[in-house]
C-alpha positions as semicolon CSV with decimal commas, in nm:
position;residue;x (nm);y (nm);z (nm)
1;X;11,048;4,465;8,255
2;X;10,879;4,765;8,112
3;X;10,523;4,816;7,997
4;X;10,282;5,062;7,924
5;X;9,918;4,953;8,004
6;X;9,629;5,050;7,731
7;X;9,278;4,973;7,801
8;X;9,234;4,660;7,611
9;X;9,606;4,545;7,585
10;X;9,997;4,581;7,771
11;X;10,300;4,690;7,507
12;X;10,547;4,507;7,697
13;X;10,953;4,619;7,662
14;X;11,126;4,334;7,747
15;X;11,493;4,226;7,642
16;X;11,389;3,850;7,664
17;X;11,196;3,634;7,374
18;X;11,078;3,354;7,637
19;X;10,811;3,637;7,778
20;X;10,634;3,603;7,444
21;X;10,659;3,243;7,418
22;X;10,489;3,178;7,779
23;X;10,240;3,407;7,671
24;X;10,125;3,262;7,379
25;X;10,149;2,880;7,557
26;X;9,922;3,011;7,781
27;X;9,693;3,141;7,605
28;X;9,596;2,788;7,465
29;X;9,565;2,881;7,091
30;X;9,418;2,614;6,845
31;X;9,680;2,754;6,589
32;X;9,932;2,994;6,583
33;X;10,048;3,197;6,225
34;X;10,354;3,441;6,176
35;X;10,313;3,676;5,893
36;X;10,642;3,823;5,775
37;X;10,755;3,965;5,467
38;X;11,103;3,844;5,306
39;X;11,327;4,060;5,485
40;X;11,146;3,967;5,879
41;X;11,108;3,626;5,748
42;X;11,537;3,606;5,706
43;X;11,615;3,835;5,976
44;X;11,388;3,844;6,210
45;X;11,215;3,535;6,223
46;X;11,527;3,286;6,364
47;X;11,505;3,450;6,654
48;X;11,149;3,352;6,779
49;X;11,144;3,017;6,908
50;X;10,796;2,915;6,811
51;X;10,845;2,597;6,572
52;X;10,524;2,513;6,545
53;X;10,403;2,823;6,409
54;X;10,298;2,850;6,055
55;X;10,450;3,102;5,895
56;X;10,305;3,320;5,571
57;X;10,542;3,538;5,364
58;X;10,435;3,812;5,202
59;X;10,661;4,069;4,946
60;X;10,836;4,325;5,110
61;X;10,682;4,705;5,022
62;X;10,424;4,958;5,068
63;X;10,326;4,834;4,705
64;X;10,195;4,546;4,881
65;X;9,971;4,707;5,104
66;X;9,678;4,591;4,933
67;X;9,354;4,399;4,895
68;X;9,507;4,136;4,678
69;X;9,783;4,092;4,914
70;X;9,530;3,990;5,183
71;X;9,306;3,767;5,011
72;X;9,631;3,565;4,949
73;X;9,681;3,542;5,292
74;X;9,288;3,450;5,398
75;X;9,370;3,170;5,119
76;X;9,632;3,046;5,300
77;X;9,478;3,051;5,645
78;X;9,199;2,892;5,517
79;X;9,386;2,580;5,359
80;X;9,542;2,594;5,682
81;X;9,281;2,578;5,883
82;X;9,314;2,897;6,095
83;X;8,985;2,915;6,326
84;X;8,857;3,207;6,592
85;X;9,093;3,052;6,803
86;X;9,417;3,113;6,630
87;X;9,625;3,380;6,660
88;X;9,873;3,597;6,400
89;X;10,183;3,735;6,498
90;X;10,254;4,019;6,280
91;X;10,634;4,044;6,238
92;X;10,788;4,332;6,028
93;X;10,739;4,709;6,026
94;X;10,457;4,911;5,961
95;X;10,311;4,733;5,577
96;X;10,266;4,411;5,814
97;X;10,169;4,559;6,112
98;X;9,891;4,760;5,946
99;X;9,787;4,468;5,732
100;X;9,836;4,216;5,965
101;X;9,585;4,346;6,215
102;X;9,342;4,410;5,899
103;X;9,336;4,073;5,789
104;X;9,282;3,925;6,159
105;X;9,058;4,134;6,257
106;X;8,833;4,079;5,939
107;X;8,919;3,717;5,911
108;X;8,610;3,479;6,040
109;X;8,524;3,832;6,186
110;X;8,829;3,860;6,420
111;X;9,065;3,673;6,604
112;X;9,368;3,754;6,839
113;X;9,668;3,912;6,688
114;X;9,987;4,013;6,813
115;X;10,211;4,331;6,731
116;X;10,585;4,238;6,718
117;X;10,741;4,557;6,562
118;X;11,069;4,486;6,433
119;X;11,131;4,866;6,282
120;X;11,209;5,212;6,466
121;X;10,853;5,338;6,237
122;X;10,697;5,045;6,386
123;X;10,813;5,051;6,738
124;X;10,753;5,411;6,823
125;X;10,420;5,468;6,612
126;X;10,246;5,211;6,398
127;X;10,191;4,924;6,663
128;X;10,026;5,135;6,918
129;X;9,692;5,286;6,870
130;X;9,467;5,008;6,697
131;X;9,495;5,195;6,351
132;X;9,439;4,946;6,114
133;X;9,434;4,941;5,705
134;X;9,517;4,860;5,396
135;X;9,590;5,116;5,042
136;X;9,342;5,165;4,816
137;X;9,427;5,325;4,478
138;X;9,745;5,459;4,585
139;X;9,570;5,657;4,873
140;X;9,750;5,546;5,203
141;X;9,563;5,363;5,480
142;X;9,192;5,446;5,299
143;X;9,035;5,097;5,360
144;X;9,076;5,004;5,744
145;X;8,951;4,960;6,085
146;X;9,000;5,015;6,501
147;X;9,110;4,749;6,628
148;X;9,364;4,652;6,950
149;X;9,591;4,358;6,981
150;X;9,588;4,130;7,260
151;X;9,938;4,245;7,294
152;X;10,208;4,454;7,180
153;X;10,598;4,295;7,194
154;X;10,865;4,573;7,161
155;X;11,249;4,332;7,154
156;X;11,529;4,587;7,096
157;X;11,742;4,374;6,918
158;X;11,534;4,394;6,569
159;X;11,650;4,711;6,570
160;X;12,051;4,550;6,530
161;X;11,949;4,490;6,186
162;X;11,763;4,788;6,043
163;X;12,036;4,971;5,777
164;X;12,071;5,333;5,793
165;X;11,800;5,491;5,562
166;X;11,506;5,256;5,771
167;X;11,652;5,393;6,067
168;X;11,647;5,761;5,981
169;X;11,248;5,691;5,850
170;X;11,166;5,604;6,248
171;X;11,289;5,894;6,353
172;X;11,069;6,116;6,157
173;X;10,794;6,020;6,383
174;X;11,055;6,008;6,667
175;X;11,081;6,410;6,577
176;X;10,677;6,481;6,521
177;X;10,590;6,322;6,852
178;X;10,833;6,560;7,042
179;X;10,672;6,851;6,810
180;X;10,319;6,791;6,890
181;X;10,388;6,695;7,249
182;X;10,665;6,753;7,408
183;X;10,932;6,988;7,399
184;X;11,138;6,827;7,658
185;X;11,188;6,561;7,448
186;X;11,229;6,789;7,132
187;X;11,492;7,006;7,370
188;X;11,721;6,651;7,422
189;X;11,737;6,551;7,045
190;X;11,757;6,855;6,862
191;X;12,113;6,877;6,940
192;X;12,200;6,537;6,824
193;X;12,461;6,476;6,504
194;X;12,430;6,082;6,534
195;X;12,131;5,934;6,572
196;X;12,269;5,599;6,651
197;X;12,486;5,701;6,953
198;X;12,153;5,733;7,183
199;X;11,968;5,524;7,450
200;X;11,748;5,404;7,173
201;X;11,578;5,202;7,411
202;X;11,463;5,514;7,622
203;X;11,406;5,723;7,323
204;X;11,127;5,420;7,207
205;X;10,971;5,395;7,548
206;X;10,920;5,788;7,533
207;X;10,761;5,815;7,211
208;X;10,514;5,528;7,310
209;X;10,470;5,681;7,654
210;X;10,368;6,000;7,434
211;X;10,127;5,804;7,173
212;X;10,006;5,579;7,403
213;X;9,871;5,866;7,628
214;X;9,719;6,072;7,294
215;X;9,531;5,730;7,240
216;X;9,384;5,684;7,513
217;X;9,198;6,012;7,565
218;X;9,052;5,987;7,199
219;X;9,073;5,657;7,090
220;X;8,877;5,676;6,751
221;X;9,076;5,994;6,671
222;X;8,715;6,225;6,726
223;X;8,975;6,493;6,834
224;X;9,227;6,542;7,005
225;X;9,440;6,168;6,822
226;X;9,437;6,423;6,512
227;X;9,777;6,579;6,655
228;X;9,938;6,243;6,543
229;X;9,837;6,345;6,200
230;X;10,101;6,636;6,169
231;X;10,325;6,592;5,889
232;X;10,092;6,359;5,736
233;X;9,861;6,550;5,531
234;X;10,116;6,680;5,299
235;X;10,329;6,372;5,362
236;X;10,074;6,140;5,282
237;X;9,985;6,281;4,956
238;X;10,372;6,311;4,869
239;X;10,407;5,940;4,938
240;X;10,135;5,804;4,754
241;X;10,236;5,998;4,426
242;X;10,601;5,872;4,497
243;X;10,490;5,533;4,531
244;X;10,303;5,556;4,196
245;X;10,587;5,735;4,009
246;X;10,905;5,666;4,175
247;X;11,137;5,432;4,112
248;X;11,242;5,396;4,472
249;X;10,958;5,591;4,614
250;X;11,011;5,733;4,955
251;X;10,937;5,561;5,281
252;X;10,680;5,695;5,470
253;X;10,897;5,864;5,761
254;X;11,098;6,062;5,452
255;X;10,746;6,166;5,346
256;X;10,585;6,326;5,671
257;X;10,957;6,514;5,706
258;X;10,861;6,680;5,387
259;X;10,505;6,712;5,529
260;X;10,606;6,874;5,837
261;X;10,800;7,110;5,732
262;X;10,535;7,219;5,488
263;X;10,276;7,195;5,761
264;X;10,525;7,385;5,984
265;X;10,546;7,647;5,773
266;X;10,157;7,687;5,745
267;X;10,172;7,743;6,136
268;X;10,386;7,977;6,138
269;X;10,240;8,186;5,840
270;X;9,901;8,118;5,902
271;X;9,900;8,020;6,315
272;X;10,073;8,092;6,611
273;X;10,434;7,898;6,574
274;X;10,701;8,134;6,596
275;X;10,955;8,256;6,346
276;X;11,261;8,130;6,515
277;X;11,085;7,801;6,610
278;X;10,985;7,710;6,225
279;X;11,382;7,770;6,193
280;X;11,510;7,544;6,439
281;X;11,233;7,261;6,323
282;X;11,355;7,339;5,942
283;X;11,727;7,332;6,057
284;X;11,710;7,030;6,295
285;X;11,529;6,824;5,997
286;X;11,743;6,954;5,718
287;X;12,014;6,810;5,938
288;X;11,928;6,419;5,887
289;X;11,728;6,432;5,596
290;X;11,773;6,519;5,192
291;X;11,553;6,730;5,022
292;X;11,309;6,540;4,763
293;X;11,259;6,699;4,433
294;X;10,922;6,810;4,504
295;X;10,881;7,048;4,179
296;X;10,877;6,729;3,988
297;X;10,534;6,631;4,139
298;X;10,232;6,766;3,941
299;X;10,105;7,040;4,218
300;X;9,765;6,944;4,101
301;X;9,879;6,572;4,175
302;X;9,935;6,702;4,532
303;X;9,610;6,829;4,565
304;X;9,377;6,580;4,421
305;X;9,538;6,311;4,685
306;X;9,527;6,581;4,981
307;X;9,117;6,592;4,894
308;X;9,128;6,230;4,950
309;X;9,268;6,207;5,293
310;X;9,047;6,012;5,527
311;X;9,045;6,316;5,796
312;X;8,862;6,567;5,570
313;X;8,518;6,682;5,656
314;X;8,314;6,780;5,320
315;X;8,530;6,851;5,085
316;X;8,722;7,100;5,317
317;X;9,155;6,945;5,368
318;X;9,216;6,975;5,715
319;X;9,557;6,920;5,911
320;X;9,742;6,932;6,216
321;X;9,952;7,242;6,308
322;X;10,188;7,358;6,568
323;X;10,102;7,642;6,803
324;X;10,474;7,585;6,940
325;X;10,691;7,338;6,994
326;X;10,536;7,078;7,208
327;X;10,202;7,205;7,155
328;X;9,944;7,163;6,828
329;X;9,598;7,172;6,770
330;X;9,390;6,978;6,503
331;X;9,147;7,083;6,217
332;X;9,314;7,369;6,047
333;X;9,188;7,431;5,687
334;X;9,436;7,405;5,403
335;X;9,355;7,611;5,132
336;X;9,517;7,538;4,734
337;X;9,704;7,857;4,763
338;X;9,835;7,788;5,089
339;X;9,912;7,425;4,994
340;X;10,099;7,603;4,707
341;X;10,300;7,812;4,905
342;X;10,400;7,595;5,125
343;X;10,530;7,360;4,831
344;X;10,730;7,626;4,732
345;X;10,904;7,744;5,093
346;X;11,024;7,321;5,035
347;X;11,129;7,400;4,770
348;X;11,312;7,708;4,817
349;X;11,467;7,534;5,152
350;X;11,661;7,242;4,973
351;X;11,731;7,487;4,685
């Protein structure tokens, strides 16, 4: 068995439900919850053995991702009697990871919860690192907290039933953590024309190796966890006005592709990343990924939510970029002009 040791909790890699089970019977909870959404609750959920679990399902969807969302759930661990001594296994992707770990960590002012990622998104980046939150007015993650599990359960065989476009949406973070840290890993997968026919297994235990590591030098993301953010300060704004205007608004991994090869481009124009490297990066991407119709988003629209993000300091957007491959550095201005040009080297890419 696997595992990668944090300093407050194990994420454990094991091929075998009955590890979690023990665990949790020996823990001696008063009550145990599962919180899934209606896609976990069909799929994933028969294969946990825990029958006397209570289980709470939620709508499937970034749209849920909200305040009213979680108050439904208090009201129903409340009625249920959940106490300081329960525990919530959050079972689903990122949405119930994130929200999960909100709710039981605000809850009666915290008790135990348990990651059990059942996404590539999930696995690789959302269930490691303590980064909870909820949306707030359609900007992502605004209302949130730090806050570790008491453990983190990664079961490949979730993955078995994850359909193509959720699969290519984990490997967007798959490519950023080999971007911002290590071109080794960047050097194996570049070259790949089917993501599927891979040691997913190995690829997963990588990218936490990689995140976990980032995490635990800066835990409350003071500095150097920033790096994580590439991709995500364009992406992020990009999502939220998809999610508010779309019909079938993009997942979050399809976002931070188009943020990263925006931000990409601001490192090379504007930084230290090579010409021929913001090629490759552009190429490799273009490779698995459509192009969204970007010029269809208000470029003021893009703005206005990039002056939101969380990681700003007084008014001034900042962002991760690349020095290289494998190397980035964190607190970069963004300018509106530069945001603009950027939009348009998207554009001009899928043209």
């Amino acid at each position: 068995m696997k595992n990668i040791t944090l300093d407050n909790y194990v994420v454990i890699f094991e091929d075998k439900l009955d590890f979690l089970i023990e665990f949790i019977a020996e823990k001696g909870y008063s009550s145990v919850f599962i919180l899934t959404d209606t896609q976990t609750e069909q799929l994933c959920k028969p294969l946990l053995n825990l029958p006397d679990a209570i289980s709470i399902e939620i709508p499937e969807g970034e749209t849920f991702k909200n305040l009213d969302t979680c108050q439904e759930v208090w009201e129903m661990l409340l009625k249920c009697g959940a106490d300081r001594k329960s525990l919530l296994i959050n079972l689903g992707g990122g949405v119930i990871g994130d929200m999960g770990g909100f709710i039981a960590s605000c809850y009666m002012r915290g008790f135990d919860f348990i990651q059990v990622p059942t996404t590539l998104l999930s696995q690789v980046d959302a269930s490691v690192g303590g980064k909870l939150a909820i949306d707030f007015k359609y900007a992502k993650n605004l209302i949130g907290l730090f806050k570790d599990p008491v453990l983190v359960f990664i079961h490949d065989k979730f993955l078995q039933t994850l359909p193509e476009q959720q699969y290519l949406n984990g490997w967007a973070e798959i490519f950023k953590h080999a971007l911002i840290a290590d071109k080794q890993l960047w050097n194996e997968i570049k070259h790949l024309s089917n993501l599927r026919q891979v040691n997913i297994q190995d690829i997963v235990f990588k990218n936490v190796a990689i995140k976990s590591e980032v995490v635990r030098t800066d835990p409350f993301e003071s500095g150097r966890r920033k790096i994580l953010n590439f991709g995500h300060t364009i992406g992020h704004a990009v999502e939220a006005l998809s999610l508010k205007n779309d019909e079938h608004p993009l997942l979050h991994g399809e976002a931070v592709v188009i943020g990263m090869i925006c931000e990409a481009f601001l490192s090379h124009k504007y930084g230290t990343l090579h010409e021929d490297e913001l090629e490759e990066i552009v190429q490799v991407l273009r490779q698995h990924y459509s192009g969204y119709p970007l010029n269809k988003l208000p470029f003021s629209d893009i703005w206005n939510f990039m002056r939101m993000d969380k990681k700003n300091n007084k008014g001034t957007v900042l962002a991760c970029l690349l020095d290289s491959i494998g190397k980035a550095s964190w607190d970069h201005e963004i300018a509106e002009e530069q945001l603009k040009e950027a939009v348009h080297f998207y554009i001009q890419t899928f043209r």
